[in-house]
Every structure is written in structure tokens, then in C-alpha cells.
C-alpha positions in Angstrom: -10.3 3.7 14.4 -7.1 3.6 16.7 -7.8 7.7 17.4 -11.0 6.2 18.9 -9.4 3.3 20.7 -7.5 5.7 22.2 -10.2 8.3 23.2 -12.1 5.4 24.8 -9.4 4.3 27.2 -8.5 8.2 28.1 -12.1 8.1 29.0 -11.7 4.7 30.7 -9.3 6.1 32.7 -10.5 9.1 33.7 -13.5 7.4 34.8 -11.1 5.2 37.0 -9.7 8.2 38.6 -12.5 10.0 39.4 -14.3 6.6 40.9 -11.1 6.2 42.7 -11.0 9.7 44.2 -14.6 9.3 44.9 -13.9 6.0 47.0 -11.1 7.7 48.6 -13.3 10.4 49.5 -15.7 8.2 51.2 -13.0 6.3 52.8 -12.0 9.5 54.7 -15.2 10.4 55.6 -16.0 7.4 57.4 -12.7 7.1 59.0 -13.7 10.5 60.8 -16.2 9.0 62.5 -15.1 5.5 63.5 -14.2 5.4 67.1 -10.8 4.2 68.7 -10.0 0.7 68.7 -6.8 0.4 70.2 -5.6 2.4 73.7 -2.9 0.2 74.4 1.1 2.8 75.0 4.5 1.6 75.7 5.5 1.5 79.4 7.7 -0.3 81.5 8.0 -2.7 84.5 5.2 -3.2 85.9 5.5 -1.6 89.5 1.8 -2.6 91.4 -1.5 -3.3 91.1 -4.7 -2.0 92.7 -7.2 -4.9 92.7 -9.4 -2.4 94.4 -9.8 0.0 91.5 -8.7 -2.2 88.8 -5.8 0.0 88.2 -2.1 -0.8 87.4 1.3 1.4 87.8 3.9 0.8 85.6 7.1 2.7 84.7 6.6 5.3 82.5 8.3 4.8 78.8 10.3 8.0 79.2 14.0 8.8 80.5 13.8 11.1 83.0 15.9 11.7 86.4 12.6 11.8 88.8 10.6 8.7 89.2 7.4 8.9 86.1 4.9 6.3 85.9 1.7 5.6 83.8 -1.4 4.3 86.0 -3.5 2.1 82.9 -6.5 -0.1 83.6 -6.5 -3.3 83.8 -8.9 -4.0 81.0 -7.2 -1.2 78.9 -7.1 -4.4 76.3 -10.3 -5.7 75.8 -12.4 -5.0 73.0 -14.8 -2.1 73.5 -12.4 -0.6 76.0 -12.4 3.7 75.8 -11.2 5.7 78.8 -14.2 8.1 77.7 -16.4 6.3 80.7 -17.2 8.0 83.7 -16.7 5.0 85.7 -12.8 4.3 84.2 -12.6 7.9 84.9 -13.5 7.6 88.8 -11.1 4.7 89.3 -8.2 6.1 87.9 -8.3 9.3 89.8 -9.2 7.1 93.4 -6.4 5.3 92.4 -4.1 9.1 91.7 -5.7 10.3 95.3 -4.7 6.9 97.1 -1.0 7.5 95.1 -0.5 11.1 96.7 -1.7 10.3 99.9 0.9 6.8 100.6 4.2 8.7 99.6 5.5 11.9 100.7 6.2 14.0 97.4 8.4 17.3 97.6 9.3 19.6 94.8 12.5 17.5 94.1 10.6 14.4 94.2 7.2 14.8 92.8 4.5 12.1 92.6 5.0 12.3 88.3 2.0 10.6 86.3 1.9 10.7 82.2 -1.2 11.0 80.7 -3.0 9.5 83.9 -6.5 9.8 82.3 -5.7 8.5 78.5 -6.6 11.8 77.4 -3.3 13.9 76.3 0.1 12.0 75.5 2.2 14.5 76.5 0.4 16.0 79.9 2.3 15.2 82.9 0.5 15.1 86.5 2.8 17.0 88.8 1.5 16.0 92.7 3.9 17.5 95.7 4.3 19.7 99.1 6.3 22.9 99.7 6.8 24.8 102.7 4.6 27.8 101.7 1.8 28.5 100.1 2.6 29.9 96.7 1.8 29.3 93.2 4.3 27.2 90.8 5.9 28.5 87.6 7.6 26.1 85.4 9.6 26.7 82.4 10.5 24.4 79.6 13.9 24.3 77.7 14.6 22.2 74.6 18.4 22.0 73.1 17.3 23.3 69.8 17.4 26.5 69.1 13.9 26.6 66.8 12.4 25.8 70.3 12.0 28.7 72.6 11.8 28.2 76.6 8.5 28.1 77.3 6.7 29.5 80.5 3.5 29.0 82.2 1.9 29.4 86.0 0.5 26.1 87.1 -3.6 26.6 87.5 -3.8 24.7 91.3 -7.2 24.7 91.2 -9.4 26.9 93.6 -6.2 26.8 95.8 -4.2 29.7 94.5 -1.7 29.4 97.0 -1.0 26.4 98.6 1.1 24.5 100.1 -0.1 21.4 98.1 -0.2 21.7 94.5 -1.6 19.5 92.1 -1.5 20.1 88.4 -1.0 18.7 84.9 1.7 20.5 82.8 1.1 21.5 79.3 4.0 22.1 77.0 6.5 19.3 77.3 7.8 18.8 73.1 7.0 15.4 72.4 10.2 13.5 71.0 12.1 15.9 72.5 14.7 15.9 76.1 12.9 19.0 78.0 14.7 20.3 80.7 12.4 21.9 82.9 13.1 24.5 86.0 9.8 24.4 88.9 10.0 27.9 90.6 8.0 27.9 93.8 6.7 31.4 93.9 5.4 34.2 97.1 2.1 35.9 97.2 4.5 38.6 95.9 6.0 36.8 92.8 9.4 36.2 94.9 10.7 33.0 93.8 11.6 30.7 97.0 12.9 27.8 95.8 13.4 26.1 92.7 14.0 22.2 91.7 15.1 21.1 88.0 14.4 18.0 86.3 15.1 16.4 82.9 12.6 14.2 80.7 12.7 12.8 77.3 9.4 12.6 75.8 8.0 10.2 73.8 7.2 10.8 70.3 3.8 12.0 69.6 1.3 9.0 69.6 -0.5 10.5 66.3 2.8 10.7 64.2 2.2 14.5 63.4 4.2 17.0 63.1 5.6 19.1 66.3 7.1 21.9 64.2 5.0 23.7 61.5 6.9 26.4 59.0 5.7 29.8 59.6 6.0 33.0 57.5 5.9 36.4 59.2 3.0 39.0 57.6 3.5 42.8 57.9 2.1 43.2 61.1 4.8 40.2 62.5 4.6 40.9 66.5 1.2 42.0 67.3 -0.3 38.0 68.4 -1.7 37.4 71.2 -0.6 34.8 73.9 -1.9 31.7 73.9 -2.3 28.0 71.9 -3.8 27.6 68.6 -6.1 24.2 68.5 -6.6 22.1 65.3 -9.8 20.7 65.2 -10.5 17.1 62.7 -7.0 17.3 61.0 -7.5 15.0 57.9 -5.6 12.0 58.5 -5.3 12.2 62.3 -8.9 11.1 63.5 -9.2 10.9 67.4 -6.4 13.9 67.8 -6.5 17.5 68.3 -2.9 19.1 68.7 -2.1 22.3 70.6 0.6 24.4 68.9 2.1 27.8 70.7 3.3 31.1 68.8 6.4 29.3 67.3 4.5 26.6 66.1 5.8 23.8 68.2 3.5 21.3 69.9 2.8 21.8 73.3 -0.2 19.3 74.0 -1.6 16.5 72.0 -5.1 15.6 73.2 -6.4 11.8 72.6 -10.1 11.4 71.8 -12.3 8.6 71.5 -12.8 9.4 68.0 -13.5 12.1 65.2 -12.1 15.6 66.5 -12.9 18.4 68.0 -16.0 20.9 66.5 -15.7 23.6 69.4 -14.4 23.9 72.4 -16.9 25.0 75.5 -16.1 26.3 78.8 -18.4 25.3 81.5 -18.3 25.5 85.4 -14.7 25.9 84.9 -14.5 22.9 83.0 -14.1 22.0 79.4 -16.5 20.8 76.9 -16.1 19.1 73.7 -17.0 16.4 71.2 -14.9 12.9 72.4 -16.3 11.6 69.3 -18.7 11.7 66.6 -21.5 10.0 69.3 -20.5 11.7 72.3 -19.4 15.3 74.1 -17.0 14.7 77.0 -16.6 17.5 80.0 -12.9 17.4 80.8 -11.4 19.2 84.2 -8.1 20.7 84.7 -6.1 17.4 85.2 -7.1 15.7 82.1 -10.0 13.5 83.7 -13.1 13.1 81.6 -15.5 14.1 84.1 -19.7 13.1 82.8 -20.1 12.1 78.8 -23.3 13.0 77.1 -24.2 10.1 74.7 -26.0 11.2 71.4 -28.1 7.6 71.1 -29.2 7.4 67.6 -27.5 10.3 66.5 -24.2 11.6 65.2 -23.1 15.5 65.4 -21.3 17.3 63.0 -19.5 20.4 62.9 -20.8 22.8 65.8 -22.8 23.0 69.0 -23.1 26.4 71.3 -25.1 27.0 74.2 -28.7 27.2 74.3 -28.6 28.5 77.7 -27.0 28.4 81.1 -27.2 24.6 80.9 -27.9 23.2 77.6 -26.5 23.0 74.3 -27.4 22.7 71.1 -25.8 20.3 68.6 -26.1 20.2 64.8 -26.3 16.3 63.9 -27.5 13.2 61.7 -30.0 10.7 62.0 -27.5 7.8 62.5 -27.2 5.8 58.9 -30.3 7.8 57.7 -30.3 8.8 53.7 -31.0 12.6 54.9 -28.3 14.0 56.4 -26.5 17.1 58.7 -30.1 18.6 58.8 -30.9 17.7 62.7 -30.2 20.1 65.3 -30.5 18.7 69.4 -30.3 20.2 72.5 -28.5 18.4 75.5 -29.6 19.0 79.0 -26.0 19.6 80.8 -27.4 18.6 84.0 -29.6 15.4 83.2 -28.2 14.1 80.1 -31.2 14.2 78.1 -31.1 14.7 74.9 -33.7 15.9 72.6 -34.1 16.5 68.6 -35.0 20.2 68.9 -35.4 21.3 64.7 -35.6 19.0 62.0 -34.9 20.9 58.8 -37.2 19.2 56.8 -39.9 20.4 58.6 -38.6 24.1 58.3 -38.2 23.9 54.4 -40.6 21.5 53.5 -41.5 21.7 50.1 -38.2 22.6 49.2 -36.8 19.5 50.5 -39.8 17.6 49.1 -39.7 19.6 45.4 -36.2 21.0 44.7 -33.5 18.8 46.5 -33.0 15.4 45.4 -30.3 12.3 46.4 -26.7 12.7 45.4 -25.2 10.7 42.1 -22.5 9.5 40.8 -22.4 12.6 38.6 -23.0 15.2 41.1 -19.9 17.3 42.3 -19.9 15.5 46.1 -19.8 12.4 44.7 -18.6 10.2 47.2 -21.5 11.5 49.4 -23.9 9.4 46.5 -27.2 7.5 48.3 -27.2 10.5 50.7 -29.8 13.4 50.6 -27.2 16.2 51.4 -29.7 19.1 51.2 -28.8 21.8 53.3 -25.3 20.7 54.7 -25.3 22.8 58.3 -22.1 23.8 59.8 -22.6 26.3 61.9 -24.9 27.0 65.0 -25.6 30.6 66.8 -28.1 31.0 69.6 -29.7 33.9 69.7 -31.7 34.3 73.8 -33.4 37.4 73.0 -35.8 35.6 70.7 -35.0 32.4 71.4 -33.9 31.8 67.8 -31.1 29.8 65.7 -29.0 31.7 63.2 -27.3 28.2 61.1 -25.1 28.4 58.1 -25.8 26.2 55.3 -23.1 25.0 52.7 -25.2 23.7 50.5 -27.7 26.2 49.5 -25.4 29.0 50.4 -27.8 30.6 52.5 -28.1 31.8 56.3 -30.8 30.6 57.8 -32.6 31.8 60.7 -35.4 30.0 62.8 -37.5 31.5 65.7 -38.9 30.5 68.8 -37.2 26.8 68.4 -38.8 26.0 71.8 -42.6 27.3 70.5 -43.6 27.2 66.5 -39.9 27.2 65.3 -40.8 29.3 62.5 -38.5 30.2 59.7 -37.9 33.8 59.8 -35.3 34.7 56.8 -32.8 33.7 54.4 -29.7 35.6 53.6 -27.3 34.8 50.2 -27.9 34.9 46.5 -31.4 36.1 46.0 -31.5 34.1 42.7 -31.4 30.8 44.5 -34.3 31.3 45.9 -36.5 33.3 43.4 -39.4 31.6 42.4 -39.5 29.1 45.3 -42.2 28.9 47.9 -39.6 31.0 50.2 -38.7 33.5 47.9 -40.3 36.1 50.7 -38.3 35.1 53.3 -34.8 36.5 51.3 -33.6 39.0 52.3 -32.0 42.0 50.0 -28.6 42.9 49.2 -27.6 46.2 50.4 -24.3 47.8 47.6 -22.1 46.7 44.9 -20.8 43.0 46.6 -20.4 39.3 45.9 -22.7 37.2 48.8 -21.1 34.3 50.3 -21.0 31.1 48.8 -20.0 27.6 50.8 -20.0 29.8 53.5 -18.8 28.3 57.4 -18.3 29.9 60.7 -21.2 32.1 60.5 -21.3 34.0 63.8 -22.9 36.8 65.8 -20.8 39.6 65.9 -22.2 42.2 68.2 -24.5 44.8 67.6 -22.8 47.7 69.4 -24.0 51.4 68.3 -26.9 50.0 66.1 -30.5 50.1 66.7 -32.9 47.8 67.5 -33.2 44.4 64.8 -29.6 45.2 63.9 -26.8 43.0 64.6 -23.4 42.2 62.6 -22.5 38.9 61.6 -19.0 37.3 60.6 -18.3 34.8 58.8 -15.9 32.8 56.2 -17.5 33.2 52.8 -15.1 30.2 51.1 -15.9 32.2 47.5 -16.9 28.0 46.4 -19.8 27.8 44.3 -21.2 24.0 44.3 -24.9 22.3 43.9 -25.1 18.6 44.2 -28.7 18.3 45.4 -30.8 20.5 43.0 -30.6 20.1 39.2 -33.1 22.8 38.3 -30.8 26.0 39.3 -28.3 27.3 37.1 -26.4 30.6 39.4 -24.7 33.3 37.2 -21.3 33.6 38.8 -18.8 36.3 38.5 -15.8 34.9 37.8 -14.2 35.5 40.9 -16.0 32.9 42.7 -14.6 29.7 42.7 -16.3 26.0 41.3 -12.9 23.8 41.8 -11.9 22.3 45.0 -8.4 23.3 44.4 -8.1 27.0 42.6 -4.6 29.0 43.2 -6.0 32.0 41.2 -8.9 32.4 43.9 -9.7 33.8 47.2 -11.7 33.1 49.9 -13.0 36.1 52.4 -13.7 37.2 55.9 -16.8 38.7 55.7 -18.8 41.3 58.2 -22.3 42.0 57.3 -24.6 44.2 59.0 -28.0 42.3 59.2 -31.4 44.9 59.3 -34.5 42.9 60.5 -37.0 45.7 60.2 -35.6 46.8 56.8 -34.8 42.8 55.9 -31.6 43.4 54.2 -28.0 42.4 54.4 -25.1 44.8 53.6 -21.3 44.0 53.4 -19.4 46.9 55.7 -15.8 45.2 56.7 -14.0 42.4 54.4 -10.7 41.1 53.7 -9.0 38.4 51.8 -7.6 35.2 52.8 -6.2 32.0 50.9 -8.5 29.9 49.2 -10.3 26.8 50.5 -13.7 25.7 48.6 -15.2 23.8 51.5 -14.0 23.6 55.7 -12.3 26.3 57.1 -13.0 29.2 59.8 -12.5 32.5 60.9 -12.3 33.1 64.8 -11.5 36.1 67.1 -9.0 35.8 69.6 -8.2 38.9 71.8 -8.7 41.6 69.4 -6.9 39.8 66.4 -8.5 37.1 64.2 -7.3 33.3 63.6 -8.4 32.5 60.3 -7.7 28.7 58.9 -8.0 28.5 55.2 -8.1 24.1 55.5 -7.6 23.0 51.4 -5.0 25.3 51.2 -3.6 23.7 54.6 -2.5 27.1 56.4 -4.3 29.1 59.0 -2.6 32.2 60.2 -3.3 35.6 63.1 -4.8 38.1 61.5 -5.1 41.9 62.8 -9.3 43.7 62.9 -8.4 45.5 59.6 -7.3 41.8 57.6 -3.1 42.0 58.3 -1.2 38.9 58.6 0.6 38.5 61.5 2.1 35.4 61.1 0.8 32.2 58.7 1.6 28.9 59.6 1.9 25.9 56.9 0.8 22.1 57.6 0.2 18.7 56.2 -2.8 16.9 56.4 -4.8 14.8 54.2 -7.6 16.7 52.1 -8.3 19.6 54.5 -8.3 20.5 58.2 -11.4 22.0 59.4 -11.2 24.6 62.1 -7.8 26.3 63.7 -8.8 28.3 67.0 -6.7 30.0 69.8 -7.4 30.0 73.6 -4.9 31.4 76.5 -6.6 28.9 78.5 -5.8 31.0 81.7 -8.3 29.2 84.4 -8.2 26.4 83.3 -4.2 24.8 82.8 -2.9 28.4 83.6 -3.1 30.6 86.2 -3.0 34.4 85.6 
């Protein structure tokens, strides 16, 4: 009787645990999409106010041997308050203009803002005059030797050379005294003159980490220049931090909520997600220049261009039971925004006969009262046919749909042919070309060229996460090899960079380039930058540089909680930089 005593309270317990993970679970995934409720930083005195534009200068809460300030609104405390508003936007920079033009500012004594628009905690506006016109270079030292100097020419907008020069500096270590040098530079790269100031920088307003451990790979040396990007580190909603080659943070960006999914360049400006409900366009300086509100909706994961001005967005219904099975298109010019595809109606009667609400005993748990059916996390638009190639977690499966302005027909389905086998779009699978595993829990899948092939050929890469897991369909039953993985967490598995060459007139899918990478059962991404790869493996909390043929360059370790879901790379020349 006690043996039985005893099993019932081990199975108490575990019950406990599990229900408590569950409820942690969901706890995290809601706090990803809550929005900011707080904007309020330290500063000093107050120096003036602008009753004009509602805008207030204070003393910056930095030591530093030029003059800094921090230009906040006045309502920057009221409930409701988010700097993601065109209108807070516009006053702030009238009120950054009217600065610059009632002082004189030289390159000893520039007109120094931090974070003027709310939107990086570490970006300092640099505003000043020189005698020529040249380009600036600025380099950054830090009294540590795990820091390296880092060096960067100012992007001064579509003035090249100026005399005036206008720019935000990316790079300063937050919690750390950076000594930087300002080299004013000829049409010929002769330096002319130089000025040197000191600033000790707060520390970062997220808490995380500015240093991340790195281990070198055999092919140590070969990255390319440039910033890695995290994107929705778990813990840190309403950041994304900016890391260099050493792994030390050089910018940490402040969002209205959520993270980052991609990151878009358009009309020489950036384009993002400011939150869950909204994708901000962001110039050079910081300042948040139109938002695109998703009324009714809420994104997820990805959105690409649809054409020269439009995107399109994967999303949710906002609080509906069905969800990531939307897809929109934004109109980049109006604001419109429109539900392009609903799934639903693309797989009918398998959403109808197969898929069914998430329990209490299926694997996602804590998603339970939602109809997770096809879980989409990736977006690819295709002009030639005006189609969408979309990856989808949940079934495993690629997806493509045609003509998503016209009939928005479904046109195949590429992963385990046995998922699909006796469905009403068995047809519409195609075959597996060789001896491989398909992908399972797949992410990231992208177009990848189709250079040398004929016509209906086309590569596509992707992360195949190796994760096999079913919480919407009880009436399939895969038979895995054992290297795939079924456990969130699995040390003795892999997860995979995958190429496969896709045939549309012969409808098959063959596996021609692969290479291993640390496992993670769900998030993650692989990414080319320059003619290397970034690959982020999020449950096992590393991403690393990879070489074309699968050699590590260099791996870099962080904390987070759960996972982190993309890491990409940009040089962002153009845009902060100048060549």
C-alpha cells in the first residue's frame, strides 16, 4: 500500500511540473507580445524646455568631457506613451534641427544627443562643422584588453562630403569608459584634423550581456565584416542587440515590444517589426519615420517583399482560436493593409478533418485552446508566378501557393510523403529524390537561386531542426529513424543546413548540399552573409559563421531564457556606415 502511496505522489508531482512548465511556457509567450509600458531613463538636470514641440533637454546620465544631453518628451510618462508615433517622432527631430541651428558646434564641441529618438540606448547623435568637406572616421577604445578598438566611417547621409556632418554613432560598449578619436578625412582619405573625447556609458537598459564567449572553428579568420543581430532573445522582449566579430555589443536597439522577425531595407531606410502589432521604417539617425499598424492582427515570425512596395506578413487573427495561419500584404505607400491568404481556405478539409485544438496532453501544451495547425514561420515571394513558398512547423511540410493575387491555388507540398498519404492532397506531394532524411520542424525556408538549372528548377535552403512533433492531429503515427529528434532538449542529436534542388516539371525534391549544426527542436535559422553562412541553433543558445562547404568559423555562446529565434549579420554600409 505505501509502494502505491508513493507512486501516486511521484505522479502528483510530475503532473505539478509538467503543469508548471506548461504555465511557464505560456507566460513567455505572451510576454513576447505585450508592448512597452515604461520609457522612462535616468538623466540629469533639467537644462530647457520647448513648449513648442513638447520637448525637454536634460543632461545626459553619462560622464563624458563634451557636453551630452537627452531630448525626452514631455509626456514620456503618461500611460499609453511609445516613441513608436510618427507625430513624437516629428517633434523630436524639429526640436534636434532647432538644437543645431541655435549653437555653433565644431569637432571639439559637438552638438552630442543620446538616444534622441528612444530607439537605441547606446546611439549617440554626433551634429558639428569643419572646415572642409570630408567624411568622418571614428574609432572606439575601451581599457580592456577583450575589447578591440573599433572603427567605422560615419554614413552623412546623401552628403558624402561635407562640411556639415550629421550622424549617429554605433559601437559605444555600454557600461563601459570609451575613449573615442574623430578623424576628419580628404576626398583622398588624408586625415586633417582629429578631436578626442571620453564617455562612460551607461549600462545596457535590457541588463544583457555585452560580451559573449566565443570558440574558434577550423576555418577561424575567414568572417566577414559586419554586426550580427539577435532577433526575440527569450527574456529580453522589446530588444534586439547588435554584437561585432569579438562578440561585444555595439548597439542595443529599443522596440515597442516583441523583437525583431527580419530586417528590410527600403528607400535607404530600415524596416522592421516595432512590435508584435506594428512594422516601424527607421532612417539613419534612429528616428522612426511612418509605422504600419496591423489593426486586428498580430505577425509572427517573417515578412518579405511582395513587390517594389508592399510586403507580406505572416500573422494571427488577434485572440482568435486558429492561429499563425494568416498571411497580409502591407501597402508601403498607403498603409493599407489587407489579409492576402488564409490557410484554411488553401487546406480546407485538412484543417476541417485532420487537425484538431491543442490539449493538455499534446506536446505544445501550453499552446492548449489554440488550433495550432500549420504553425508558418517562414515567407518567400516568388514574382515570376506571383506565388508564396511558406514553411510550416507543424506539418513539416513546404508549402507553395500560386497566383495569391488571382485563385491562390495550392500548387505542392514538399516533406515526408507519409504525412500526407491518404489525404485529399496526397497529389500535390512531391517525391523524394536519393537515400536522405526530409526535414522536420523545419524554419528559414528560403530561395536559393537557380543558377545553371533549367526552367521550373530552383534550390532552396533551409534549417531542417531534425524535431519531429504533432500536437494537432492524432490519426498520424511517422516512422522515424532514430536520428531525428522528439525531445526539446537532445545532446545526442543534430540539426542540419539543408540545400534541396526543387524540379517543378518532374515534381520532386532532391537533397544536393548539407551539413550539420547543433541541435535545436524548434526556432533557429540559417542565413547567408557575404559568401559565409550565420547559422543560430536557438535551444542550444549558440549561433556561429559558417563557411559554403559547413566549417565553423567561429561559435558564439549566450544566455537567454528558452531559446532565441533568429541570429543574422549585416555590414550595414549605407545605412550607419559609409564605404
Amino acid at each position: 500500500m505505501k509502494k502505491r502511496y508513493v507512486l501516486i505522489g511521484l505522479l502528483v508531482i510530475l503532473l505539478a511540473i509538467a503543469a508548471g512548465v506548461a504555465a511557464f511556457t505560456h507566460y513567455f509567450l505572451s510576454a513576447e507580445t505585450s508592448i512597452r509600458d515604461s520609457w522612462e531613463v535616468e538623466t540629469g538636470d533639467l537644462l530647457m524646455s520647448d513648449e513648442e514641440y513638447g520637448v525637454s533637454a536634460y543632461e545626459a546620465d553619462v560622464e563624458s568631457d563634451i557636453n551630452v544631453i537627452s531630448l525626452l518628451p514631455d509626456e514620456i510618462e503618461d500611460e499609453g506613451f511609445t516613441y513608436y508615433e510618427e507625430t513624437v517622432q516629428q517633434r523630436i527631430a524639429a526640436a534636434l534641427v532647432q538644437a543645431g541651428e541655435n549653437g555653433s558646434f565644431t569637432l571639439e564641441s559637438p552638438l552630442a544627443v543620446l538616444n534622441p529618438f528612444g530607439t537605441g540606448s547606446n546611439g549617440l547623435y554626433l551634429y558639428f562643422t569643419t572646415d572642409w568637406a570630408s567624411q568622418i572616421r571614428y574609432t572606439i577604445h575601451v581599457d580592456d584588453e577583450s575589447i578591440p578598438d573599433y572603427t567605422a566611417v560615419a554614413n552623412n547621409g546623401d552628403r558624402e562630403f561635407s562640411r556639415m556632418h550629421e550622424f549617429l554613432m554605433i559601437g559605444l560598449v555600454p557600461g563601459e569608459t570609451n575613449h573615442v578619436t574623430l578623424e576628419v578625412l580628404g576626398k583622398y582619405g588624408r586625415v586633417q584634423n582629429t578631436a578626442e573625447f571620453t564617455i562612460t556609458m551607461p549600462e545596457p537598459q535590457s541588463g544583457y550581456a555585452t560580451k559573449l564567449e566565443y570558440t574558434d572553428g577550423e576555418a577561424a579568420g575567414g568572417q566577414t565584416e559586419g554586426l550580427f543581430y539577435t532577433i526575440r532573445t527569450g527574456g529580453y522582449t522589446g530588444y534586439a542587440f547588435f554584437y561585432d566579430n569579438s562578440g561585444i555589443m555595439r548597439y542595443e536597439m529599443v522596440l515597442e515590444g516583441y523583437g525583431l522577425d527580419r530586417m528590410l531595407w527600403y528607400e535607404g531606410e530600415m524596416l522592421t517589426c516595432a512590435s508584435a502589432y506594428k512594422i516601424a521604417r527607421f532612417n539613419r539617425l534612429g528616428q522612426v519615420t511612418q509605422t504600419y499598424a496591423l489593426d486586428g492582427y498580430e505577425m509572427h515570425h517573417d515578412m518579405v517583399f511582395s513587390g517594389d512596395n508592399s510586403l507580406v506578413v505572416l500573422a494571427s487573427e488577434y485572440e482568435s482560436t486558429d492561429v499563425e495561419d494568416l498571411l497580409l500584404e502591407v501597402d508601403l505607400v498607403t498603409g493599407e493593409v489587407t489579409e492576402l491568404i488564409d490557410f484554411k481556405d488553401v487546406l480546407p478539409e485538412y484543417y476541417e478533418n485532420y487537425a484538431h485544438v491543442i490539449g493538455l496532453d499534446d506536446e505544445f501544451k501550453w499552446l492548449a485552446g489554440k488550433k495550432d495547425w500549420i504553425h508558418l514561420n517562414t515567407v518567400q515571394y516568388m514574382e515570376e508566378d506571383d506565388s508564396v513558398i511558406v514553411s510550416s512547423r507543424e506539418t513539416s511540410t513546404i508549402i507553395k501557393v500560386r497566383d495569391i493575387h488571382g485563385s491562390k491555388e495550392l500548387d505542392y507540398l514538399i516533406g515526408d510523403e507519409n504525412f500526407w498519404k491518404d489525404t485529399p492532397y496526397e497529389s500535390y506531394s512531391y517525391t523524394k529524390v536519393g537515400d536522405f532524411t526530409p526535414q522536420y520542424g523545419q524554419h528559414t525556408v528560403e530561395y536559393a537561386g537557380n543558377e545553371g538549372l533549367e526552367e521550373g528548377q530552383y534550390y532552396l535552403r533551409l534549417f531542417d531542426n531534425n524535431y519531429w512533433s504533432l500536437s494537432t492531429r492524432d490519426s498520424y503515427e511517422p516512422d522515424l529513424p532514430d536520428s531525428v529528434g522528439t525531445a526539446l532538449l537532445d545532446d545526442s542529436k543534430y540539426s542540419h543546413v539543408y540545400f534541396y534542388l526543387v524540379d517543378e516539371n518532374a515534381r520532386t525534391y532532391e537533397l544536393v548540399d548539407s551539413f550539420d549544426v547543433p541541435y535545436s527542436s524548434i526556432v533557429s535559422n540559417v542565413t547567408p552573409v557575404g559568401d559565409n553562412y550565420v547559422v543560430n541553433s536557438g535551444c542550444s543558445m549558440v549561433f556561429g559563421e559558417y563557411t559554403q562547404d559547413g566549417t565553423l568559423i567561429r561559435e558564439y555562446s549566450y544566455e537567454c531564457t528558452l531559446q532565441t529565434y533568429r541570429v543574422m549579420k549585416g555590414d550595414f554600409i549605407g545605412f550607419w556606415f559609409a564605404e
